[in-house]
C-alpha positions as CSV (number, residue, x, y, z in Angstrom):
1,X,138.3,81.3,117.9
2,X,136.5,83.9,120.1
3,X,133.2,83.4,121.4
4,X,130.1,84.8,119.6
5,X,130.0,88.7,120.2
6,X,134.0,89.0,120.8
7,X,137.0,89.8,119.0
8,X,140.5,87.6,118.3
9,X,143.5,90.5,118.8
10,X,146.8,89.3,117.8
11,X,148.5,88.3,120.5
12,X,151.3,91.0,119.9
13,X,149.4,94.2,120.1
14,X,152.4,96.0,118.1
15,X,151.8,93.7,115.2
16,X,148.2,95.0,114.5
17,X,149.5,98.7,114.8
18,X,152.1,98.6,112.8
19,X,149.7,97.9,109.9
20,X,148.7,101.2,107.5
21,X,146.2,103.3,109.1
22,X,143.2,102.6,106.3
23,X,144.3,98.4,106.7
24,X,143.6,99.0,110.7
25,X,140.8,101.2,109.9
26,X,138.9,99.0,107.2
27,X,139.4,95.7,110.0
28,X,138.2,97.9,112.9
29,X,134.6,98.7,110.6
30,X,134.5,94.7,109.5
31,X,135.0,93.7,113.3
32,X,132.1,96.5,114.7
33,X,129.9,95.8,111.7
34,X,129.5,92.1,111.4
35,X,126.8,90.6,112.8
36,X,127.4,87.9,115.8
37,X,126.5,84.0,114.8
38,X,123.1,83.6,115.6
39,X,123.1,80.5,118.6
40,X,122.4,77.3,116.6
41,X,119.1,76.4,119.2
42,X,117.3,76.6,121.7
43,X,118.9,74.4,124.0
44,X,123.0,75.9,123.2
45,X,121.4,79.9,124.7
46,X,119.5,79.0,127.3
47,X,121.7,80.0,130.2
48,X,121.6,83.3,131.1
49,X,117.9,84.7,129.5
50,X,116.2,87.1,131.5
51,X,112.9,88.2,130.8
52,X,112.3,91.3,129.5
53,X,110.3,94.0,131.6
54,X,106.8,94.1,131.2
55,X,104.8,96.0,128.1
56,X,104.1,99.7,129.4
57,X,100.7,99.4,128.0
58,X,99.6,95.7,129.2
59,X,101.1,95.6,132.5
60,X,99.3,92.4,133.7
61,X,101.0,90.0,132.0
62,X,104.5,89.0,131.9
63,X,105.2,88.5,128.0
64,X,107.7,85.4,126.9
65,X,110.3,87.8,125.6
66,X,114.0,86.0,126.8
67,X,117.0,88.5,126.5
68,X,120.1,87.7,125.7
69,X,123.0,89.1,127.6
70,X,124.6,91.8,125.2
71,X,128.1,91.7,124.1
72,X,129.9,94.9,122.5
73,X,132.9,94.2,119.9
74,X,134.0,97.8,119.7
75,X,133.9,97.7,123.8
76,X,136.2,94.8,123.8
77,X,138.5,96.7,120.9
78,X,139.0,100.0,122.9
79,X,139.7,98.1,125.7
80,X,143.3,96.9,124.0
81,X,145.3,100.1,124.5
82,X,144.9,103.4,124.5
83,X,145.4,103.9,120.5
84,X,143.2,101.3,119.4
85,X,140.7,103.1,121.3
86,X,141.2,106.6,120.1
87,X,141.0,104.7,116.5
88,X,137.8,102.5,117.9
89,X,135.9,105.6,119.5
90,X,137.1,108.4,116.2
91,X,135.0,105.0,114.0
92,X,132.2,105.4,116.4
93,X,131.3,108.9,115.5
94,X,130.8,108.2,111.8
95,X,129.6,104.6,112.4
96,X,126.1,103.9,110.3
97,X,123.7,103.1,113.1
98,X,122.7,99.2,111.4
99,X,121.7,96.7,113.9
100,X,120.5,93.2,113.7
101,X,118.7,90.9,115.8
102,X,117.8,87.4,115.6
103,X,114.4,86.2,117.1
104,X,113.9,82.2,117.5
105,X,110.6,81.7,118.1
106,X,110.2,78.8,120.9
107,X,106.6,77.0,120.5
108,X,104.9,77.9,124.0
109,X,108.4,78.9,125.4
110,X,108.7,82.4,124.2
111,X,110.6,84.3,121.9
112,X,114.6,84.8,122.1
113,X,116.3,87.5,121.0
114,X,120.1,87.5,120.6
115,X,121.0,90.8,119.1
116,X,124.3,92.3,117.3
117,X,124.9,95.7,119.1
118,X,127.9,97.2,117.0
119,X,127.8,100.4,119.9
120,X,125.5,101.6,121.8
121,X,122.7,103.5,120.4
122,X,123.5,107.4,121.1
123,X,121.6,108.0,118.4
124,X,117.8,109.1,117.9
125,X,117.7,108.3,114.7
126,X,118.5,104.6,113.7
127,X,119.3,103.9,110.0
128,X,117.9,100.3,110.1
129,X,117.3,97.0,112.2
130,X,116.8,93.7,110.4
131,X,115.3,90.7,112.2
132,X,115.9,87.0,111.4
133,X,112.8,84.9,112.5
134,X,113.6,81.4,113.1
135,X,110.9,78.7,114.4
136,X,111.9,75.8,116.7
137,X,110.2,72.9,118.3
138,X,110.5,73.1,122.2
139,X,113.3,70.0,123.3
140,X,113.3,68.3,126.6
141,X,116.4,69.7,128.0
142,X,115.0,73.3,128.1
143,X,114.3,75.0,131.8
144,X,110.7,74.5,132.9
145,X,111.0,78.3,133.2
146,X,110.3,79.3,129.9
147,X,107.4,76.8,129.4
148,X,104.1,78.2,129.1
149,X,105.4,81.6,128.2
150,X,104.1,81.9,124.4
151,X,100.3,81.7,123.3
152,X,98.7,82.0,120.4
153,X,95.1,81.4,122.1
154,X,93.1,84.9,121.7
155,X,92.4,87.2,124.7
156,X,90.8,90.3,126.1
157,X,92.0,93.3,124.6
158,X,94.2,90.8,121.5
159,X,90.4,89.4,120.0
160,X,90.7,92.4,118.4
161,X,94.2,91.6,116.2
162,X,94.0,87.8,116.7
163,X,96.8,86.0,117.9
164,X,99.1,87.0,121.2
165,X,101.8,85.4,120.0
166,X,101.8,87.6,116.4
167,X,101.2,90.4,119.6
168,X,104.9,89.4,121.0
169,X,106.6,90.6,118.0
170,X,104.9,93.8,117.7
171,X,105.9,94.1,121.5
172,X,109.6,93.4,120.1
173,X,108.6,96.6,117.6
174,X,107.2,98.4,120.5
175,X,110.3,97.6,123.2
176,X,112.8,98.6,120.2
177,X,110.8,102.1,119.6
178,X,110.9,102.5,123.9
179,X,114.7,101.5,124.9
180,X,116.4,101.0,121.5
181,X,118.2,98.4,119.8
182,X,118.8,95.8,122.4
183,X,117.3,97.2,124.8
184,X,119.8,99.2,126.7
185,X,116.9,101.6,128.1
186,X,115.2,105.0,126.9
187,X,116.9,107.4,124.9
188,X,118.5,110.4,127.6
189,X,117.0,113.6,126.0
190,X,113.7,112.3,123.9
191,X,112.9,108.7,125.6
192,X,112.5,107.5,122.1
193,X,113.8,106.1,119.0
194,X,113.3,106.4,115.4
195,X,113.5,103.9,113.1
196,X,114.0,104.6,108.8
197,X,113.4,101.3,107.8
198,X,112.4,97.7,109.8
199,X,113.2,94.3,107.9
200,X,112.0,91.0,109.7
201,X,112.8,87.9,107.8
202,X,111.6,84.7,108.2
203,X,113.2,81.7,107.6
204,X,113.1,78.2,106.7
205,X,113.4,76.2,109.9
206,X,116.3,74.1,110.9
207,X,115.6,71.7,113.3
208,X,114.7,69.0,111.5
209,X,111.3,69.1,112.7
210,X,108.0,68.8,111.1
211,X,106.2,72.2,112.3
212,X,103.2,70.4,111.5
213,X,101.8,73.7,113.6
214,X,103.4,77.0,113.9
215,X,101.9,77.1,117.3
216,X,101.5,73.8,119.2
217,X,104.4,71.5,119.6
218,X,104.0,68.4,117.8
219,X,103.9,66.2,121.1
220,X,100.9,68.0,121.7
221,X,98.7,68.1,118.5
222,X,97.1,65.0,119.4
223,X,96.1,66.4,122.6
224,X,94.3,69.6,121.1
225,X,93.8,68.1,117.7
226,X,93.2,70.4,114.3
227,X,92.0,74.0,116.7
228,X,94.8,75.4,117.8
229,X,96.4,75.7,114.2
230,X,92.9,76.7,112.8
231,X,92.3,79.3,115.4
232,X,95.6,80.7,114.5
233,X,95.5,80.7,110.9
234,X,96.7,77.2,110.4
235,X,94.0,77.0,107.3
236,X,96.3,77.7,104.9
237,X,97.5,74.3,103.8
238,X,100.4,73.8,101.7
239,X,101.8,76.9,103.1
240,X,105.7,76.6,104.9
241,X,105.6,77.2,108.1
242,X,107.5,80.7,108.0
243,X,105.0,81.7,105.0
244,X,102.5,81.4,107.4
245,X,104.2,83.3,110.3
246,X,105.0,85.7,107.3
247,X,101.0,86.1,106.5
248,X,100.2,86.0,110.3
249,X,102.3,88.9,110.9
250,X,101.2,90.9,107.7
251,X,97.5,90.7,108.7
252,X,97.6,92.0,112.1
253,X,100.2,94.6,111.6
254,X,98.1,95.8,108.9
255,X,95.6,95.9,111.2
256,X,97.9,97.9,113.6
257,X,98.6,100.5,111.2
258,X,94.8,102.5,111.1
259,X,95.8,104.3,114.5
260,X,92.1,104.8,114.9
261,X,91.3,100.9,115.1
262,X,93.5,100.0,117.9
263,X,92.8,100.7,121.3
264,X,94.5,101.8,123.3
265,X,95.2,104.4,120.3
266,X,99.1,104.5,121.4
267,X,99.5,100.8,120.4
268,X,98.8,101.8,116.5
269,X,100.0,105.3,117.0
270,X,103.4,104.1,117.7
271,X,104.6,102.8,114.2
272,X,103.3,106.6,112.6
273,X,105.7,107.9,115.5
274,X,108.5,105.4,115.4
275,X,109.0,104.0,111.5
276,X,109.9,106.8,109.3
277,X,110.1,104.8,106.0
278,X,109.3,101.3,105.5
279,X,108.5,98.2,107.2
280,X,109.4,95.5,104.9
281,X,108.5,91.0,105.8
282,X,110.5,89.2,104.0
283,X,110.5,85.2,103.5
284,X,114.0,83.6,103.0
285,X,115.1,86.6,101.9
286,X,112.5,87.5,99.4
287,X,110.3,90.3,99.6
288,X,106.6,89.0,101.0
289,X,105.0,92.4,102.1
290,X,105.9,96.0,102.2
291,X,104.2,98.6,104.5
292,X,105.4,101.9,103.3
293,X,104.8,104.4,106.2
294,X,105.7,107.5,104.7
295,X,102.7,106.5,102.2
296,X,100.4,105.2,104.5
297,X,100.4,108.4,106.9
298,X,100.2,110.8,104.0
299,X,97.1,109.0,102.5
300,X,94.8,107.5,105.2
301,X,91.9,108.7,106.0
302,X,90.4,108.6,109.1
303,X,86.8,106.8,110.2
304,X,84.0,109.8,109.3
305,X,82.6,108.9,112.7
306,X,83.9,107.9,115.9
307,X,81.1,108.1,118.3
308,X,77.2,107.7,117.9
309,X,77.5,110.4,120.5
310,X,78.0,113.4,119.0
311,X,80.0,115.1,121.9
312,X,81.8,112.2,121.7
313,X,82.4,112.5,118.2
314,X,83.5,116.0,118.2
315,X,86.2,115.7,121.0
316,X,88.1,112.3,119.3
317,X,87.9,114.5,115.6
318,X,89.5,116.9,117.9
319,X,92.0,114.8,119.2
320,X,92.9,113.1,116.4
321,X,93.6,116.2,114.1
322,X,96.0,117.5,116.9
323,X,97.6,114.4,117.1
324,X,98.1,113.8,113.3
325,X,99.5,118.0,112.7
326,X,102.2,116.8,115.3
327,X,103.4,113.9,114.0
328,X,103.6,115.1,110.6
329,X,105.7,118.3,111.5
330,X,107.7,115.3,113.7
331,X,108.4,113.1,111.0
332,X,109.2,116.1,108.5
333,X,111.6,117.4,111.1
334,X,113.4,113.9,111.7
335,X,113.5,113.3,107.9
336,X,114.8,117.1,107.8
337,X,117.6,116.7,109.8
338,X,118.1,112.6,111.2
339,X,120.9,113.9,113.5
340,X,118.9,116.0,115.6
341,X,116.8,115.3,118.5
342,X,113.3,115.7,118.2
343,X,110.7,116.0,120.7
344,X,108.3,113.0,121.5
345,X,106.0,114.7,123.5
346,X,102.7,113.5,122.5
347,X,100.1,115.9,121.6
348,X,97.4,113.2,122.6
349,X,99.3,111.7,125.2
350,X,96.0,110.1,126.9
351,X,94.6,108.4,124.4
C-alpha cells in the first residue's frame, strides 16, 4: 500500500493502458478525487510541520497553525508516462474544484492541518472545501516546539469575539480566502479566492480521552481549576466536547459576519468578499448552524450611526456604501460567470 497522498500504479504500466479509455478515465477521477486518510494523531504527523506565515492583519504574533507538507496524486499520475499524463492533465481541465482538509485541534499545541489537494488551485472560483475538526489531548512524545502555541485566554484586539483559539480557525478561513486551498500562495491575476460553499465538521473525539475541557489539557485542570473552561464557554454542561467547539465557533463567526462590528473592518469584510453561498458547521455530520451569505449580505442593515462625531459619521456612511456597491456588483459577477477572474481590488481598501 502507498503512503497517504500517493498512488499504487501496476507495476506493468502497459497493463493499466490497455484497459478501455472510460475504465482508465473513471480510475484516474476516483484516484484525483478521494480524499487522503486523515493521520490517526498527533504524535504519527508530527515530523515535518512548519508553521504557517503570520496573519496579514495581526502580524505580532505567530499563530499555532502546523502545515502539513502537501502531496499531489494527479502529480504523481502524470509523472508515469507520457499518455497517462495527456489523460491526467485533459481530467484536470474539467476537474470540479472540491477540496478537503482535516484540522486536529492540539490542546495548547496548535491546530494541524493535513489537506487533500486533488491539483492545484488555477482556479478563482472554488466549488467547495469541507473541514473535519478533530480534538486531541496533547501526549508526551510530541516536540516542545508546538507547546504553548494555542490559547483560548482572551486578548487585545480578540476581547471583542472571545476566544483566540475560535480566532485560529477563522485565520484557517482567512489563509484559505489569501493563498488557496492548502496554501500554495496568492492567486496570479486577482490575489484571491472565492469560495461557493464552506463545510467544517466536527467530530466526536478519538483518543480515548476525557476532554473534560476543550481547552486545557486534563493534566492541567487541577492546576487552573474550573476558569479556563468557563472563560471559554465551558458552561454548557452536558454538552460533547465538539458541540461545544460547534457553538464556540457559531457565536463568534456570527459575530464576524456584521462587517461593521469588527475592527479592523477587513477581518469581517472578508467572508462578504470570499464566501459566495453558504457557510454551513456541522456536528458528526449533522447540520448544527447554517450562515447563508448570499442572504445575510442582501438583508443587513448597517448601524444608523457610526460616530458621535458627525464628520466622522459622514465619512464611514461614505465608506461603507462604496464598499458594499462593489462587493455586490463582485459577487453578482462571480456568481455570473464562476470561470472568470474578477477583480479584488477593494474599494475601501484602508479600512
Amino acid at each position: 500500500m502507498a503512503p497517504s497522498g500517493q498512488v499504487d500504479l501496476p507495476k506493468t504500466k502497459t497493463a493499466f493502458m490497455t484497459l478501455p479509455t472510460e475504465l482508465r478515465q473513471l480510475i484516474i477521477e476516483f484516484v484525483i478525487n478521494s480524499p487522503s486518510d486523515p493521520p490517526e494523531s498527533p504524535s504519527s504527523s508530527q515530523h515535518g510541520r512548519y508553521l504557517l506565515q503570520k496573519h496579514r492583519w495581526i502580524r505580532s504574533r505567530e499563530y499555532g497553525i502546523w502545515q502539513q507538507p502537501l502531496s499531489n496524486p494527479a502529480l504523481n499520475m502524470m509523472l508515469a508516462n507520457r499518455q497517462l499524463h495527456d489523460e491526467v492533465k485533459l481530467y484536470l481541465q474539467v476537474a470540479p474544484t472540491k477540496y478537503h482538509v482535516d484540522v486536529m485541534l492540539v490542546k495548547t499545541y496548535g491546530l494541524w492541518p493535513t489537506w487533500s489537494i486533488p491539483m492545484m488551485p488555477t482556479r478563482q472560483y472554488i466549488e467547495s472545501v469541507s473541514c473535519a475538526v478533530r480534538l486531541f489531548e496533547p501526549t508526551p512524545d510530541l516536540h516542545p516546539r508546538f507547546a504553548g502555541s494555542l490559547s483560548f485566554s482572551e486578548f487585545g484586539l480578540f476581547s471583542q469575539f472571545g476566544l483566540s483559539g475560535i480566532w485560529l480557525l477563522y485565520q484557517l478561513l482567512a489563509n484559505l480566502f489569501l493563498f488557496g486551498p492548502g496554501y500554495f500562495g496568492p492567486h496570479p491575476r486577482t490575489r484571491s479566492f472565492v469560495i461557493g460553499t464552506i463545510i467544517i465538521d466536527f467530530l466526536a473525539p478519538t483518543d480515548g480521552a476525557m476532554h473534560t475541557s476543550v481547552t486545557q489539557p486534563e493534566a492541567e485542570l487541577p492546576r487552573y481549576g474550573r476558569a479556563p473552561f468557563q472563560q471559554a464557554g465551558r458552561s454548557w454542561i452536558g454538552l460533547a466536547p465538539e458541540e461545544e467547539l460547534a457553538k464556540l465557533t457559531a457565536k463568534y463567526l456570527g459575530r464576524l459576519f456584521d462587517p461593521n462590528r469588527c475592527y479592523p473592518k477587513n477581518v469581517g469584510r472578508a467572508l462578504w468578499e470570499s464566501v459566495l453561498d453558504r457557510l454551513v458547521l456541522l456536528v458528526n455530520g449533522k447540520e448544527y448552524k447554517v450562515f447563508d451569505v448570499e442572504q445575510i449580505c442582501k438583508t443587513y442593515e448597517p448601524p444608523g450611526q457610526w460616530s458621535t462625531c458627525p464628520k466622522e459619521n459622514a465619512k464611514e456612511e461614505k465608506s461603507w456604501k462604496e464598499w458594499r456597491t462593489w462587493v455586490s456588483k463582485r459577487r453578482a459577477e462571480i456568481r455570473a460567470g464562476n470561470q472568470r477572474v474578477v477583480s479584488d481590488r477593494r474599494r475601501d481598501s484602508k479600512s
